[in-house]
SEFIZA-3560 file (N, C-alpha, C; in Angstrom, 3 decimals):
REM SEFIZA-3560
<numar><xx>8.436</xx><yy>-37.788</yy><zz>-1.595</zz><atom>N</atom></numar>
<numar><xx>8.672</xx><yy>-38.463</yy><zz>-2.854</zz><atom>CA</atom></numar>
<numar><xx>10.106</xx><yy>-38.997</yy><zz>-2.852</zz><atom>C</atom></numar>
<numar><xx>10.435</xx><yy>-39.946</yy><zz>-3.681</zz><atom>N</atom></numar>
<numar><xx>11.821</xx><yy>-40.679</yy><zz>-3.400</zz><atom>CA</atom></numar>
<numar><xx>12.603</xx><yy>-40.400</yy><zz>-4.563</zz><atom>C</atom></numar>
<numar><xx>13.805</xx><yy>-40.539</yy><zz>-4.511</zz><atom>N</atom></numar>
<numar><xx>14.428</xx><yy>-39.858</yy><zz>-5.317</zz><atom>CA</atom></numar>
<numar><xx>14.425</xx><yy>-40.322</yy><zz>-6.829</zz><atom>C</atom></numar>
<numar><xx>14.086</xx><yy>-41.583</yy><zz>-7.050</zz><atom>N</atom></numar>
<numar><xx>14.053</xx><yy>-41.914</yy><zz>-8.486</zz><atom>CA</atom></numar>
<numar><xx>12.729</xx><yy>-41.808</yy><zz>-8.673</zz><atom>C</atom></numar>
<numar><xx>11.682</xx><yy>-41.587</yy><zz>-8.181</zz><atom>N</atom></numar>
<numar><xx>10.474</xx><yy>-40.738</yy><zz>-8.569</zz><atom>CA</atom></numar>
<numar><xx>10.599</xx><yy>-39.022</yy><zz>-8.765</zz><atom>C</atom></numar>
<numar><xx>11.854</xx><yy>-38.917</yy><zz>-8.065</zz><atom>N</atom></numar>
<numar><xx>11.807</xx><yy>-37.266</yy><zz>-8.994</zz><atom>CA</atom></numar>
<numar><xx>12.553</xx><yy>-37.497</yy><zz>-10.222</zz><atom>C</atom></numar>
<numar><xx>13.515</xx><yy>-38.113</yy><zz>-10.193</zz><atom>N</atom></numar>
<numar><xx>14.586</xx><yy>-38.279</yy><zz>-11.078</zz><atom>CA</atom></numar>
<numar><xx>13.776</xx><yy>-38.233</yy><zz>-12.715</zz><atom>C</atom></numar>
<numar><xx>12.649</xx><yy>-39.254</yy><zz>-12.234</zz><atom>N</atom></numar>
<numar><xx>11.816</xx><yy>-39.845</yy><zz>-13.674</zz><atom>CA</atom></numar>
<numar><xx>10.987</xx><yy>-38.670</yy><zz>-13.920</zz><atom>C</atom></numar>
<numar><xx>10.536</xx><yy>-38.095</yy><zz>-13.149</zz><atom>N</atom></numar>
<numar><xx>9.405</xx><yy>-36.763</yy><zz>-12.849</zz><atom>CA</atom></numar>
<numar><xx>10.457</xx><yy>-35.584</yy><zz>-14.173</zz><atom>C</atom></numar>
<numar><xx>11.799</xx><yy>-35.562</yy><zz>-13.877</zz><atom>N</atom></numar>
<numar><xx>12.101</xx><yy>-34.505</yy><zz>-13.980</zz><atom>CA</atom></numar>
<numar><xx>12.743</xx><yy>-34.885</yy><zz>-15.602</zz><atom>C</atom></numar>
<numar><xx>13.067</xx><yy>-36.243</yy><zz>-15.996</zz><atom>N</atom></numar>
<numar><xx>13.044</xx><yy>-36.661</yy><zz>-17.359</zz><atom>CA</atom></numar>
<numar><xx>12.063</xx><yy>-36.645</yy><zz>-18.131</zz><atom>C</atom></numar>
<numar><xx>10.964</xx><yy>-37.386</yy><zz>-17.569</zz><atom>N</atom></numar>
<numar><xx>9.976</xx><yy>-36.885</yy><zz>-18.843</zz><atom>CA</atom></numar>
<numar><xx>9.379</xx><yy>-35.215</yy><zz>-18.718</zz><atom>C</atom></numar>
<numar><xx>9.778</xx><yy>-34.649</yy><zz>-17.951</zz><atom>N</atom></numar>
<numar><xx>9.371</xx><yy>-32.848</yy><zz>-18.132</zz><atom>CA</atom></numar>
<numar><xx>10.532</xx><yy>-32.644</yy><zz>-19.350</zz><atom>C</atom></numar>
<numar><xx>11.459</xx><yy>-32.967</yy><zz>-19.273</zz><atom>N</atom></numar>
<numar><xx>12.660</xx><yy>-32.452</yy><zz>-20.643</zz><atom>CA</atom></numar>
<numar><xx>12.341</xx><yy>-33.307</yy><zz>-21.569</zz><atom>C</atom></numar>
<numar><xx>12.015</xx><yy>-34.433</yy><zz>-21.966</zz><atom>N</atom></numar>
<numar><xx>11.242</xx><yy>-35.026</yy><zz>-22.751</zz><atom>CA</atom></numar>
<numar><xx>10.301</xx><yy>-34.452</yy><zz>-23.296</zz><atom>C</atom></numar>
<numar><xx>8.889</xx><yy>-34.174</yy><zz>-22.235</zz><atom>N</atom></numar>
<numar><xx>7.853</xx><yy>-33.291</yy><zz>-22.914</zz><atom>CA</atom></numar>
<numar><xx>8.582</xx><yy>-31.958</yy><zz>-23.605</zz><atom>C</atom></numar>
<numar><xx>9.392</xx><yy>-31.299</yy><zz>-23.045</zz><atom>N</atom></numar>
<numar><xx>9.816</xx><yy>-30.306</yy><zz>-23.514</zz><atom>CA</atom></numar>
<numar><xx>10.531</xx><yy>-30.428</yy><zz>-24.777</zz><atom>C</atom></numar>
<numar><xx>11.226</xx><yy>-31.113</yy><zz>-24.757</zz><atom>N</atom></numar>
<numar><xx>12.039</xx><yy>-31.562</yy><zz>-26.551</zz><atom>CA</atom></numar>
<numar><xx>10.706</xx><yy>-31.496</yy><zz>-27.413</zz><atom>C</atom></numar>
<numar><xx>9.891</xx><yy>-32.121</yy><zz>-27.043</zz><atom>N</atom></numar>
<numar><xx>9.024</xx><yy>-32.808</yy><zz>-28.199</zz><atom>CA</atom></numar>
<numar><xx>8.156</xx><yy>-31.551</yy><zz>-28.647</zz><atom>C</atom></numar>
<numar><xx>7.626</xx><yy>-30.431</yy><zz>-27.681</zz><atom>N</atom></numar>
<numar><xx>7.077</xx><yy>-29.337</yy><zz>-27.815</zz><atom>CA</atom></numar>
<numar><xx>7.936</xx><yy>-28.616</yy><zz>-28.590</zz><atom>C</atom></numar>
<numar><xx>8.949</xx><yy>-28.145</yy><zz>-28.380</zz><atom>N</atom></numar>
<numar><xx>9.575</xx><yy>-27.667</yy><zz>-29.047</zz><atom>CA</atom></numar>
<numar><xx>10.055</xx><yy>-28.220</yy><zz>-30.272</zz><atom>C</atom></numar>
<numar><xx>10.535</xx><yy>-29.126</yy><zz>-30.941</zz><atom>N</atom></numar>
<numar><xx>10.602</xx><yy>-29.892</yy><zz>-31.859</zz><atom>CA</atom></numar>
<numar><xx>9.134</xx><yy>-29.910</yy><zz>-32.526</zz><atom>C</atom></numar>
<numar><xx>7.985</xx><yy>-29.566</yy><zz>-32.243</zz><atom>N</atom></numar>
<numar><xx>6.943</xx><yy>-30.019</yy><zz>-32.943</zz><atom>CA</atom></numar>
<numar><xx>6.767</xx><yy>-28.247</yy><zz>-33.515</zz><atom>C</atom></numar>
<numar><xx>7.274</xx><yy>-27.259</yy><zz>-32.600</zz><atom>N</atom></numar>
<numar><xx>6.902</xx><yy>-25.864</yy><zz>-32.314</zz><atom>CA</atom></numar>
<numar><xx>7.979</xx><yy>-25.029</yy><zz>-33.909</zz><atom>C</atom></numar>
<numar><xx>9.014</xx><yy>-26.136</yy><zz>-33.260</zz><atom>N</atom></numar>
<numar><xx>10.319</xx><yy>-25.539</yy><zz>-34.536</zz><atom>CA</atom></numar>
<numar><xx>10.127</xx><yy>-25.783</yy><zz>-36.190</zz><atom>C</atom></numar>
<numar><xx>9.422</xx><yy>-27.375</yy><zz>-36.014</zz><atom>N</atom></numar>
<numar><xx>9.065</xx><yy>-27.872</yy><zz>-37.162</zz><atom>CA</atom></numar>
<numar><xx>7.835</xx><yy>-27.176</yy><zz>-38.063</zz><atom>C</atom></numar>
<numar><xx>6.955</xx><yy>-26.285</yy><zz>-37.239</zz><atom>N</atom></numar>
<numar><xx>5.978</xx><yy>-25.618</yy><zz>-37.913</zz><atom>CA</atom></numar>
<numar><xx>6.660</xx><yy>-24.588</yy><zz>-38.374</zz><atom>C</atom></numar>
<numar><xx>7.145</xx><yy>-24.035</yy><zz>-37.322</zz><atom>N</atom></numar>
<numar><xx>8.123</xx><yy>-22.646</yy><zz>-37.868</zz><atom>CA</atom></numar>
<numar><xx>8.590</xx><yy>-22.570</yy><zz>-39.479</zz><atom>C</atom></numar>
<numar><xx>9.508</xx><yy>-24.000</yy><zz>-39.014</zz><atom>N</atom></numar>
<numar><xx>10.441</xx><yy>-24.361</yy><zz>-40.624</zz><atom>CA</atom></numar>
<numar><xx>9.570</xx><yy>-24.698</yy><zz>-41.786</zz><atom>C</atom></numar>
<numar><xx>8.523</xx><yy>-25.334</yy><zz>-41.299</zz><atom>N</atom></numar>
<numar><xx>7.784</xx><yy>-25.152</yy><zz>-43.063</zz><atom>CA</atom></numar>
<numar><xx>6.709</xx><yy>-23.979</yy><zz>-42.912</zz><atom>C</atom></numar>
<numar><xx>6.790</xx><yy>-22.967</yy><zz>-42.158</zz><atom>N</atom></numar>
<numar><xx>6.177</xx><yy>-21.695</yy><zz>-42.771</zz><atom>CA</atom></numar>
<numar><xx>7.254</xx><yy>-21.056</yy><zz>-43.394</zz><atom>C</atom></numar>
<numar><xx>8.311</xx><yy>-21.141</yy><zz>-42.728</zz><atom>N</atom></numar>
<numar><xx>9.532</xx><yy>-20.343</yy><zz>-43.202</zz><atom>CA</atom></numar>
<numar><xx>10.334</xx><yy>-20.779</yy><zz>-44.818</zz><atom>C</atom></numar>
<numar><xx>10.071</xx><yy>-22.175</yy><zz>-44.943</zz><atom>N</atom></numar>
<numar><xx>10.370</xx><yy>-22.584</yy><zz>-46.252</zz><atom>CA</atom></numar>
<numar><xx>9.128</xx><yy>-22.362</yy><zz>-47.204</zz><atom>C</atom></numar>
<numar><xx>7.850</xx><yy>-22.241</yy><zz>-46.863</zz><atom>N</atom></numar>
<numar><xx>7.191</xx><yy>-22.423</yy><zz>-48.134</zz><atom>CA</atom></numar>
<numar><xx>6.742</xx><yy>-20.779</yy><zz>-48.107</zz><atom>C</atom></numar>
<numar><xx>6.375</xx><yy>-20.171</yy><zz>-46.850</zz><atom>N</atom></numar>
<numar><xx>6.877</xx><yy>-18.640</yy><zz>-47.529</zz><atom>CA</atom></numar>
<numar><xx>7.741</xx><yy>-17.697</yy><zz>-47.648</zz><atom>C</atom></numar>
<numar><xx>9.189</xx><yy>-17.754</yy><zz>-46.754</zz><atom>N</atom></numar>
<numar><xx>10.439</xx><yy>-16.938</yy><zz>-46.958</zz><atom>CA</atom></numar>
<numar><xx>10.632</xx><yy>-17.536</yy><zz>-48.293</zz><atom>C</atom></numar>
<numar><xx>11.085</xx><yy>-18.732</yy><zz>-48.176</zz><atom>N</atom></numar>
<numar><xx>11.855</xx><yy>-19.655</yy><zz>-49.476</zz><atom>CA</atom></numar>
<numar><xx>11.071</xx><yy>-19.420</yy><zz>-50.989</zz><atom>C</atom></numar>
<numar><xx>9.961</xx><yy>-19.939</yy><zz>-50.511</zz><atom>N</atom></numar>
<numar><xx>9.005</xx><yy>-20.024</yy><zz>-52.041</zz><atom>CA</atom></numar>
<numar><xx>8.084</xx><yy>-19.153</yy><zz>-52.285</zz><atom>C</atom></numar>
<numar><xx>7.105</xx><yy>-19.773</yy><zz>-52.992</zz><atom>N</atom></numar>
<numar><xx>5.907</xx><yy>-18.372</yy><zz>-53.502</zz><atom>CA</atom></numar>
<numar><xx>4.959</xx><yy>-17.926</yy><zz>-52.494</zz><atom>C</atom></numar>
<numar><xx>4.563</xx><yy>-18.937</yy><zz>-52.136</zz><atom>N</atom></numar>
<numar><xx>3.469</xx><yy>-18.794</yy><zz>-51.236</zz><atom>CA</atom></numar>
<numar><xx>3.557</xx><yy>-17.690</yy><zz>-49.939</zz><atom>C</atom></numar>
<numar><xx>2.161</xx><yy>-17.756</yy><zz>-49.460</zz><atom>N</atom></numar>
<numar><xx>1.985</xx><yy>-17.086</yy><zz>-47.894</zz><atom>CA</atom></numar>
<numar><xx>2.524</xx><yy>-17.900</yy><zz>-46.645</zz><atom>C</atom></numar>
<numar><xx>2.876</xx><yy>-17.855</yy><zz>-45.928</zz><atom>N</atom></numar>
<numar><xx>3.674</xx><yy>-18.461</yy><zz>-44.655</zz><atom>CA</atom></numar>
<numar><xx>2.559</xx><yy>-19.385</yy><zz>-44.054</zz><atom>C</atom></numar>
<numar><xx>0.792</xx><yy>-19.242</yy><zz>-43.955</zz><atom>N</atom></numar>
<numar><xx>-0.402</xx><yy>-19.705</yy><zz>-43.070</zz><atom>CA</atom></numar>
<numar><xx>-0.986</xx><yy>-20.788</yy><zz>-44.392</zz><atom>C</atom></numar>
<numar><xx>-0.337</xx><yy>-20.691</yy><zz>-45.164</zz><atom>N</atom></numar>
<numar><xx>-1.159</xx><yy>-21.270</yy><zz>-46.481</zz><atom>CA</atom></numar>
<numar><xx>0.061</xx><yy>-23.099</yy><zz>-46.297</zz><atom>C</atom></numar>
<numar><xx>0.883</xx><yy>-23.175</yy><zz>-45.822</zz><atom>N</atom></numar>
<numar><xx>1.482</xx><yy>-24.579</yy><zz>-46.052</zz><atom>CA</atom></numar>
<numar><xx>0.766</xx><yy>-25.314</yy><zz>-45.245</zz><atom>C</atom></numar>
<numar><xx>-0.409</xx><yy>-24.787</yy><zz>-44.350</zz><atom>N</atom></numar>
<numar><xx>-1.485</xx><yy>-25.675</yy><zz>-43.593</zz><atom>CA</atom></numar>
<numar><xx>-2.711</xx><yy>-25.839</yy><zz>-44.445</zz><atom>C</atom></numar>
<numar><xx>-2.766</xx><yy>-25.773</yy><zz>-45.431</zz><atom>N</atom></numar>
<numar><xx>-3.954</xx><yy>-26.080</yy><zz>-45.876</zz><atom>CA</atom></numar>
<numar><xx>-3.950</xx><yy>-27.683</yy><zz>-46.703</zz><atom>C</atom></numar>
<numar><xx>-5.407</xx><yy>-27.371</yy><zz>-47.019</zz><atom>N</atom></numar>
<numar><xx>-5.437</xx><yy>-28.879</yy><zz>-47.661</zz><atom>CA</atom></numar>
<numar><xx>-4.821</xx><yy>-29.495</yy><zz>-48.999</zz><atom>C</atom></numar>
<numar><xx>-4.927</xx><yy>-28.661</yy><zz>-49.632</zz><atom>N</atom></numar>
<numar><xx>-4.814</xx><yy>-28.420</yy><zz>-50.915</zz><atom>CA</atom></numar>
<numar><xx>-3.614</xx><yy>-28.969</yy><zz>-51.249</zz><atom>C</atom></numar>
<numar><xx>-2.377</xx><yy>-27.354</yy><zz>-50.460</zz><atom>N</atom></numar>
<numar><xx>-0.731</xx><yy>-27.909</yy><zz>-50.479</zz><atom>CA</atom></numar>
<numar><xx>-0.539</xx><yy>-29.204</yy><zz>-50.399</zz><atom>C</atom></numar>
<numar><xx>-1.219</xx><yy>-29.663</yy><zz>-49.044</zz><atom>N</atom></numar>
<numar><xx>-0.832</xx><yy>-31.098</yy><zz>-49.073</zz><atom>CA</atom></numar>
<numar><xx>-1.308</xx><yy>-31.912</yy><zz>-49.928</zz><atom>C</atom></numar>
<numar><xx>-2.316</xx><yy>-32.220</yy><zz>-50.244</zz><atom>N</atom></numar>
<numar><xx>-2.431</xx><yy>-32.867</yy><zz>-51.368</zz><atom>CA</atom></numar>
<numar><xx>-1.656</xx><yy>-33.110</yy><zz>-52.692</zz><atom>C</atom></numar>
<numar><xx>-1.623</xx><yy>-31.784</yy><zz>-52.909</zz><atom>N</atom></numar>
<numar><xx>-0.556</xx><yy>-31.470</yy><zz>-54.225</zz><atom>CA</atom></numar>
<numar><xx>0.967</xx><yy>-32.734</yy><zz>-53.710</zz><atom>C</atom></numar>
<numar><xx>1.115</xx><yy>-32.475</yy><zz>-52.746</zz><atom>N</atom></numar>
<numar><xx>2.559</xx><yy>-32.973</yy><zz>-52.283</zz><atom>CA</atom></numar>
<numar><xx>2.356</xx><yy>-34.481</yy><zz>-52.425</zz><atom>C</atom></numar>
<numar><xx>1.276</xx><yy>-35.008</yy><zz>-51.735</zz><atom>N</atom></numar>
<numar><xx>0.589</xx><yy>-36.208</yy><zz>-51.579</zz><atom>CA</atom></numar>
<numar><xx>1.025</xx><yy>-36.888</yy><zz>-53.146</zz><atom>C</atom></numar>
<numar><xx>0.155</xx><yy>-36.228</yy><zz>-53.750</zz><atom>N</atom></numar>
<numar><xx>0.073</xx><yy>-36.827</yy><zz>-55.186</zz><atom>CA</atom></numar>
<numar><xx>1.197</xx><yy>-36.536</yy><zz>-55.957</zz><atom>C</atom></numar>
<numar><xx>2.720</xx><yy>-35.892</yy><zz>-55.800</zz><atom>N</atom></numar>
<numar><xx>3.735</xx><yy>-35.872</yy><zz>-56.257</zz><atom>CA</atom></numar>
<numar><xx>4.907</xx><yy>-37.110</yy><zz>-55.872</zz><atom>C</atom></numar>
<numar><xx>4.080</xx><yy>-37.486</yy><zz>-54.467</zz><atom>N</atom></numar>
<numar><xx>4.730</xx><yy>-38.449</yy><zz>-53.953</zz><atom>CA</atom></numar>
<numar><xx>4.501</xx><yy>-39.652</yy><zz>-54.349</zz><atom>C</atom></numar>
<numar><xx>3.102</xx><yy>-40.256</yy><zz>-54.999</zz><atom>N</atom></numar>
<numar><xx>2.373</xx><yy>-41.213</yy><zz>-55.152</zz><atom>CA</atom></numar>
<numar><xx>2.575</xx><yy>-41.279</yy><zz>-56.488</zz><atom>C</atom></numar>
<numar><xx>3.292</xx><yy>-40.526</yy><zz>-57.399</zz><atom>N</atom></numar>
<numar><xx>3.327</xx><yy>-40.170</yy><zz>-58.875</zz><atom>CA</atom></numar>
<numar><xx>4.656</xx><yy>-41.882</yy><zz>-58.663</zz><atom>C</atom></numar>
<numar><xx>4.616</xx><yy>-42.713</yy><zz>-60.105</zz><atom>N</atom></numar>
<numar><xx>5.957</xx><yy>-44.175</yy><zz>-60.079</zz><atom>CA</atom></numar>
<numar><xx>6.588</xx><yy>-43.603</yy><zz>-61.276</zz><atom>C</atom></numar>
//
């Protein structure tokens, strides 16, 4: 393999990796805000409902 085929090989592996993690951290942070922070259960900011509620607070002029 030549060297700017590893070079690229080995950028998008830290790429994929940012984005995993960044997607991994971001769940974290809204379990951690809507149940450390607020009322709720930590598994409950995935449901449908929450979002909705949010949806339609957003859509409120």
């Amino acid at each position: 393999m030549s060297l700017t085929k590893k070079y690229i090989i080995k950028q998008l592996i830290k790429v994929l990796i940012f984005l995993v993690l960044f997607i991994v951290l971001f769940y974290v942070g809204l379990m951690i805000g809507y149940g450390g922070i607020g009322d709720g259960k930590a598994t409950e900011v995935f449901g449908k409902d929450v979002w909705q509620f949010l949806i339609s607070i957003l859509n409120r002029n």
